[in-house]
C-alpha positions as CSV (number, residue, x, y, z in Angstrom):
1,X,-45.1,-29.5,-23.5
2,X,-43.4,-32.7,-24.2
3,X,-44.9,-36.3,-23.3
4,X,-41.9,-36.4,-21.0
5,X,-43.1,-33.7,-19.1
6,X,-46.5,-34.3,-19.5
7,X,-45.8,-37.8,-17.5
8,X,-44.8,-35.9,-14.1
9,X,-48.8,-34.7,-14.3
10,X,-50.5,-38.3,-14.4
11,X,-51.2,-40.6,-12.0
12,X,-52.7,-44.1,-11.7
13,X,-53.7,-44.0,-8.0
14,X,-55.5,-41.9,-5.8
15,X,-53.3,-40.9,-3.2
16,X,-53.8,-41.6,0.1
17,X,-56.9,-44.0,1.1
18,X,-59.4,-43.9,-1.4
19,X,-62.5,-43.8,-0.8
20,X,-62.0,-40.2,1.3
21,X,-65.0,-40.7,3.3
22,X,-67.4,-43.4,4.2
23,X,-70.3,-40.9,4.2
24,X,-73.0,-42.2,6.2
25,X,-70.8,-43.4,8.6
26,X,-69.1,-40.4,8.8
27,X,-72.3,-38.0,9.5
28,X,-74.4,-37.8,12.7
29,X,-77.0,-35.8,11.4
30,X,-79.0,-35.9,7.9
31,X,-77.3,-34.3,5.0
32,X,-80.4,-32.1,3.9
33,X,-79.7,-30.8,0.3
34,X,-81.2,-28.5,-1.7
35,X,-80.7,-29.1,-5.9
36,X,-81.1,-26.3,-7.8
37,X,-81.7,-26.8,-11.6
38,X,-81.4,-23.7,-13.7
39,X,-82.5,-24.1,-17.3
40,X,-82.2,-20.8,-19.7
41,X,-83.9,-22.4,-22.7
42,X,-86.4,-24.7,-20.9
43,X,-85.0,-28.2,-21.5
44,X,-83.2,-30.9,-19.7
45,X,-80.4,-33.0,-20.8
46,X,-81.0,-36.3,-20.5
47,X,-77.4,-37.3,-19.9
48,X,-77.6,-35.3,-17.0
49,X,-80.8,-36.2,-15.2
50,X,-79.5,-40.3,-15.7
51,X,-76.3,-38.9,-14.2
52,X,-77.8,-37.2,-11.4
53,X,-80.3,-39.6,-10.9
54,X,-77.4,-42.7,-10.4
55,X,-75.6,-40.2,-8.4
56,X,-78.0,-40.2,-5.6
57,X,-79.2,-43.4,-5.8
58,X,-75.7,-45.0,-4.8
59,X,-74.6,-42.1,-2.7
60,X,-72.9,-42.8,0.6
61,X,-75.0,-41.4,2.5
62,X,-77.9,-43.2,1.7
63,X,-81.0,-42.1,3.7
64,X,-78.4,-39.3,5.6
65,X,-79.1,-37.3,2.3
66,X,-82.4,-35.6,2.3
67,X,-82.6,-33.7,-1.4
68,X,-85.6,-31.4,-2.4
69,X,-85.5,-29.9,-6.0
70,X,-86.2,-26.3,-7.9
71,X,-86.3,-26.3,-11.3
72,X,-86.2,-22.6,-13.2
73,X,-85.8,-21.6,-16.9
74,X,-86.8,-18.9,-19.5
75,X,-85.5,-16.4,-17.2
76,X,-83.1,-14.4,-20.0
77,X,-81.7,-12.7,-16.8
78,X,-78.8,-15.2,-15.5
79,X,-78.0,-12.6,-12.5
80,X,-81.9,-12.6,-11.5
81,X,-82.7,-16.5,-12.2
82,X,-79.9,-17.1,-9.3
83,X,-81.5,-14.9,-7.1
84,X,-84.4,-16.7,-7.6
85,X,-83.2,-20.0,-7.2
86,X,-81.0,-18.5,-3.7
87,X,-84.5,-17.4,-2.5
88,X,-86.3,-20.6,-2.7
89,X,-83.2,-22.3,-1.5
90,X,-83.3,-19.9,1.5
91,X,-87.0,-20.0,1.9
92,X,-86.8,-23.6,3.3
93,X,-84.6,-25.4,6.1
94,X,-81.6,-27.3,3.9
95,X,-78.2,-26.5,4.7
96,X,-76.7,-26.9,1.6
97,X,-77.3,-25.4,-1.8
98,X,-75.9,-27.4,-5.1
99,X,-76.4,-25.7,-8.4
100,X,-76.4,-27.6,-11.5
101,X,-76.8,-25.6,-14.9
102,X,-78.3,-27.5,-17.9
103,X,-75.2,-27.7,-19.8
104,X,-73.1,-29.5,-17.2
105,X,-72.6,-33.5,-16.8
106,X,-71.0,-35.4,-14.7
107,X,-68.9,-38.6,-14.5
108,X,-71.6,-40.8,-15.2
109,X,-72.9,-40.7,-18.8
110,X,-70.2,-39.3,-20.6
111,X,-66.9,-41.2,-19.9
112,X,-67.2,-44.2,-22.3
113,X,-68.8,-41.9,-25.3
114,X,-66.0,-39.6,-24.8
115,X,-63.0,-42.3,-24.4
116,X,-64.4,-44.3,-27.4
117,X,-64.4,-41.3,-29.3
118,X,-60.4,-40.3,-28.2
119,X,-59.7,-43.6,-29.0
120,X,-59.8,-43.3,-32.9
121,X,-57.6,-40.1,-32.7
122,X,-54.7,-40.8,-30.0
123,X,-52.3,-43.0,-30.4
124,X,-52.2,-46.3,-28.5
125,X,-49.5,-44.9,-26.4
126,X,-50.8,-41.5,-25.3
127,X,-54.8,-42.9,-24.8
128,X,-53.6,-45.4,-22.3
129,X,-51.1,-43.0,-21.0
130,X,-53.6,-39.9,-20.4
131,X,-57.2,-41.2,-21.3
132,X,-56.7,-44.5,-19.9
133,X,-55.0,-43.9,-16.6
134,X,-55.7,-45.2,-13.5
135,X,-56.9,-41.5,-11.8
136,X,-59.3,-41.0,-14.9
137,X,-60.6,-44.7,-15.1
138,X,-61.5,-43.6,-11.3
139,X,-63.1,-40.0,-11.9
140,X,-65.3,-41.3,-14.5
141,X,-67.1,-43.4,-12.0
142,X,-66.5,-41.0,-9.3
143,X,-70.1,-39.7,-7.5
144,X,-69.8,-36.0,-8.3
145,X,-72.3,-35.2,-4.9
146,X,-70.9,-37.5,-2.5
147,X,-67.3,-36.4,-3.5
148,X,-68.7,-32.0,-3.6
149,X,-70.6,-33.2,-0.4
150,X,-67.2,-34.3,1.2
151,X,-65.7,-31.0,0.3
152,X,-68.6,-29.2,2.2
153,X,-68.8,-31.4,5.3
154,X,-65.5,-33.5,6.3
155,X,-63.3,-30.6,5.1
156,X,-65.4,-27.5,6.1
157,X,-65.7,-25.9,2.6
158,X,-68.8,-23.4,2.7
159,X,-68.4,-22.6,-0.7
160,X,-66.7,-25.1,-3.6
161,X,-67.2,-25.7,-7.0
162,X,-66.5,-27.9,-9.4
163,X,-64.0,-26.8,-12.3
164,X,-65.2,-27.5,-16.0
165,X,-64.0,-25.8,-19.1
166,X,-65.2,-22.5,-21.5
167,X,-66.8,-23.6,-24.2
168,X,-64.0,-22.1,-26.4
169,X,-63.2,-25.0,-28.7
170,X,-59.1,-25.1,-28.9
171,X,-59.3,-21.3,-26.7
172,X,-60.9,-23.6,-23.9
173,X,-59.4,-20.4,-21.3
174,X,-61.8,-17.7,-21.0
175,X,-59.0,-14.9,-21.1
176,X,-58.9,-12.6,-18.3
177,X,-61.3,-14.5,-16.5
178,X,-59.3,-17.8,-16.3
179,X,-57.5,-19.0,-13.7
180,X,-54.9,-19.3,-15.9
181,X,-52.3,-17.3,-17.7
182,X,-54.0,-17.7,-21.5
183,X,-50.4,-15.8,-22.7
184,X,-48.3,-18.6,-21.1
185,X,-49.0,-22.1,-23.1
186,X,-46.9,-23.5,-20.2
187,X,-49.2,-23.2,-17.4
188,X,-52.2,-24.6,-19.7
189,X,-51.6,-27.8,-18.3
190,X,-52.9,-28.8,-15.2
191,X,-51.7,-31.7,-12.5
192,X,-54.6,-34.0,-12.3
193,X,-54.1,-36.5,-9.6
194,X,-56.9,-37.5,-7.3
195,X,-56.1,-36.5,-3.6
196,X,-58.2,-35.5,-0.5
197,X,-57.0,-31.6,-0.3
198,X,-56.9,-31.1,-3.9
199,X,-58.1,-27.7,-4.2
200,X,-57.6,-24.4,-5.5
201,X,-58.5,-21.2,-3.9
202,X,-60.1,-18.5,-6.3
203,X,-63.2,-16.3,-5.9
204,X,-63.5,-17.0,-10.0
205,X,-66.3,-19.8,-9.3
206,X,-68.2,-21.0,-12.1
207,X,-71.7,-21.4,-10.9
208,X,-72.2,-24.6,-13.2
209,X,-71.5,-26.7,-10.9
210,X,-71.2,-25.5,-7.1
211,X,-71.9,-26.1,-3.4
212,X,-73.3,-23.0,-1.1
213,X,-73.7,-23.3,2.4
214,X,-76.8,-21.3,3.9
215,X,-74.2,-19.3,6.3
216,X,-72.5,-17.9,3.3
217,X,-75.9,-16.2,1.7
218,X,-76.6,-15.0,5.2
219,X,-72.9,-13.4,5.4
220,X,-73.8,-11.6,2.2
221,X,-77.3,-10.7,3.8
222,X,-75.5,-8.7,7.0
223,X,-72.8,-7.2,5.0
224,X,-74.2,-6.0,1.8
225,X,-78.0,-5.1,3.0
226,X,-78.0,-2.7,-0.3
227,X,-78.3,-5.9,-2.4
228,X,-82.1,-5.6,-1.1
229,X,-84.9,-5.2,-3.8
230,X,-88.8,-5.3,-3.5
231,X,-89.4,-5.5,-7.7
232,X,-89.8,-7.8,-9.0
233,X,-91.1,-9.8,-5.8
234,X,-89.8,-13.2,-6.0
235,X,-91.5,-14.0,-2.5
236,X,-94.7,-12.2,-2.1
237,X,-94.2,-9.8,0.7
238,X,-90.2,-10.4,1.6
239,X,-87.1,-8.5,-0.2
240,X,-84.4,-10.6,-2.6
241,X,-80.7,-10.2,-2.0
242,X,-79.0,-9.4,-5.6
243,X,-76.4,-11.6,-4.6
244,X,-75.5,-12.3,-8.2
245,X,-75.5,-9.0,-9.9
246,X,-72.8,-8.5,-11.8
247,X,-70.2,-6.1,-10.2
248,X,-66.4,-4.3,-11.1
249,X,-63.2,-5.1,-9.2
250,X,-60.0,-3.4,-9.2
251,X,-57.3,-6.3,-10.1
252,X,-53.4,-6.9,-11.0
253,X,-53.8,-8.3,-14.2
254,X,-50.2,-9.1,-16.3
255,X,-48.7,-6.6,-14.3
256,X,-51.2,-3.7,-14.9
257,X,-54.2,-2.7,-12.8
258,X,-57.3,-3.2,-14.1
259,X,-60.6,-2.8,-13.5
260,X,-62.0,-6.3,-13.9
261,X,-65.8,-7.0,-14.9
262,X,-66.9,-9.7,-12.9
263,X,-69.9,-11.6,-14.7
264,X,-72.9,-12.8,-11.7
265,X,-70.6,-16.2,-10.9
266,X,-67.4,-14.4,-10.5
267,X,-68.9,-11.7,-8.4
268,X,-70.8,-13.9,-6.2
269,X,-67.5,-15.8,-5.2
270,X,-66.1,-12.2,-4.7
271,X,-68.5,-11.1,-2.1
272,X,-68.5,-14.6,-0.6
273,X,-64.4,-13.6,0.0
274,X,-65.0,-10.0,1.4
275,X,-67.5,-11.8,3.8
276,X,-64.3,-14.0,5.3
277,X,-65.3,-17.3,3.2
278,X,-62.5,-18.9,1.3
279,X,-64.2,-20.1,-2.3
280,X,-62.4,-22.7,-3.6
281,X,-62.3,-25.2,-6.3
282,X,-62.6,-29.2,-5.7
283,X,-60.3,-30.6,-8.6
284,X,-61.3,-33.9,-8.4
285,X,-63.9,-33.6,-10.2
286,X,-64.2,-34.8,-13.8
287,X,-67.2,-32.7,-15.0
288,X,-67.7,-31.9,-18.8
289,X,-69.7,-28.7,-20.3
290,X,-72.1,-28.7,-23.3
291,X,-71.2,-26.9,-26.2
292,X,-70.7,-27.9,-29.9
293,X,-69.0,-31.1,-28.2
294,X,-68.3,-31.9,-24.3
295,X,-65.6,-29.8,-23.4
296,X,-63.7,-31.9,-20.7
297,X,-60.8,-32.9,-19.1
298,X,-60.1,-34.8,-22.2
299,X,-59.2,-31.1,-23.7
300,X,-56.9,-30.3,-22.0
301,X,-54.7,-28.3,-24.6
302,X,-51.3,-29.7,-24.1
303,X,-53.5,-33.0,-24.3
304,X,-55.2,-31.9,-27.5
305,X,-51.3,-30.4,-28.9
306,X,-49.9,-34.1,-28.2
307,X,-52.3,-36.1,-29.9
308,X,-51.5,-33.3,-33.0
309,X,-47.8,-34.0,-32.9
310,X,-48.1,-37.5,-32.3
311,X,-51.5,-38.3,-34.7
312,X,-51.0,-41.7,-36.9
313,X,-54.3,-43.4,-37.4
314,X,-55.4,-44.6,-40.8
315,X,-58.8,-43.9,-40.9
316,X,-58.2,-40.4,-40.2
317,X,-56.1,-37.4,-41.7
318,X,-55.3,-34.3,-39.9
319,X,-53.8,-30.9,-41.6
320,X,-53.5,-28.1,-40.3
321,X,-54.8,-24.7,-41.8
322,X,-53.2,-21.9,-41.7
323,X,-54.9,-19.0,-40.0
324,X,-55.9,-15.9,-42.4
325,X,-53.2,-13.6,-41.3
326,X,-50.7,-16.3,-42.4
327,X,-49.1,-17.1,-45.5
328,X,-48.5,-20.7,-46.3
């Protein structure tokens, strides 16, 4: 995709009258929110808690929001460790569940590590073009649970996540499970302008980052009452809803039907669908994901192809390899 074309997808405002909401203002009851912090190797990122930490410290709610915690790791089982964390959720009297895995961070702690760092490989054109645009400038300061909250309670979302990228290096589409077309470099790129309705509707929710209202677990609870299981009690003497276990769809996939393998994220969105919810996306959000490096907005890859073509910097050198099926 040419810079040319690439220009139609930036934007240096938000459209329409930023800030969205005025929280507090906005709510006539408390905002009672329940965090949920899976960890699969046992440790915390320290970007993350500072991030979540100044997050709810300068929300717009301000006393509206009433947060209680559950922290869970070592579970090797990522289908059971949600059902754990949805049972404690569902145990107590919060109406909204956020999950938060380990390996996510938000707007706060990463934006100037990551901009310094494109800043020695773009040109000075394309970094204040893409990287230094008015929308991202915004995002990076953007609260990530005021703006998920928003989504949940001004524009009745009941379940919305936040979209991050597959830790796939330059493959940053996980195949069949993107929402994209991985065969059609074209569609890579994706408009990202800050509005209030910015959504996409998709029952392919990453858990990593995502908003669950209590009526949608009880939805599943009616409709699905084989989900039940006794062992391994997670609440002494009450049942826990497999709402995350891992389940096969029947799709259209390039044309073909296929029978798709839906991972515990992808089929919880599904059920949350067959139970009349409309899972959806919030694109506003500028969240990065842990890997070898932050895997971001900033990688987007007609973003990462441009700064290729166009690379001239001194004090670095770029070639590329050929791949092993290639000759040179």
């Amino acid at each position: 995709m040419a810079k040319k074309d690439l220009l139609k997808t930036r934007a240096d405002k938000p459209i329409g009258d930023y800030p969205w909401w005025k929280g507090a203002d906005d709510v006539k009851d408390d905002v009672t929110l329940h965090i949920s912090l899976p960890s699969y190797d046992g440790t915390l990122s320290l970007d993350q808690d500072a991030a979540l930490k100044q997050a709810l410290q300068t929300t717009s709610l301000g006393d509206r929001l009433k947060v209680e915690f559950n922290f869970i790791s070592n579970d090797s089982l990522v289908c059971r460790a949600r059902d754990k964390l949805a049972a404690t959720f569902l145990s107590g009297e919060s109406e909204w569940q956020l999950q938060i895995d380990s390996d996510i961070i938000f707007p706060y702690g990463m934006g100037q590590n990551l901009a310094s760092y494109y800043a020695n490989w773009m040109d000075e054109e394309t970094f204040n073009l893409f990287l230094n645009e008015g929308v991202f400038r915004l995002a990076l300061t953007m609260n990530a649970i005021d703006e998920i909250l928003r989504s949940g309670i001004q524009d009745g979302k009941k379940i919305v996540g936040g979209y991050y990228f597959w830790r796939g290096g330059n493959k940053n589409f996980n195949e069949s499970g993107s929402l994209f077309d991985p065969l059609n470099e074209e569609r890579w790129e994706i408009e990202y302008k800050l509005r209030p309705d910015n959504y996409i509707e998709t029952d392919r929710l990453a858990t990593g980052f995502l908003l669950t209202h209590r009526s949608v677990y009880e939805a599943m609870d009616k409709k699905y009452p084989e989900l039940a299981y006794t062992l391994p009690a997670i609440i002494p003497g009450k049942p826990t809803m497999a709402y995350y276990t891992p389940n096969i769809t029947d799709e259209i996939y390039q044309g073909k039907e296929m029978r798709f393998y839906r991972s515990e994220d992808y089929a919880f969105g599904w059920r949350a669908k067959q139970c009349g919810f409309e899972p959806c996306l919030n694109m506003n959000l500028l969240l990065g994901h842990y890997g070898n490096t932050v895997y971001s907005w900033f990688d987007r890859p007609a973003l990462q192809k441009l700064i290729i073509s166009e690379f001239d910097n001194k004090r670095h050198f770029i070639e590329r390899q050929p791949e092993e099926n290639e000759t040179t």
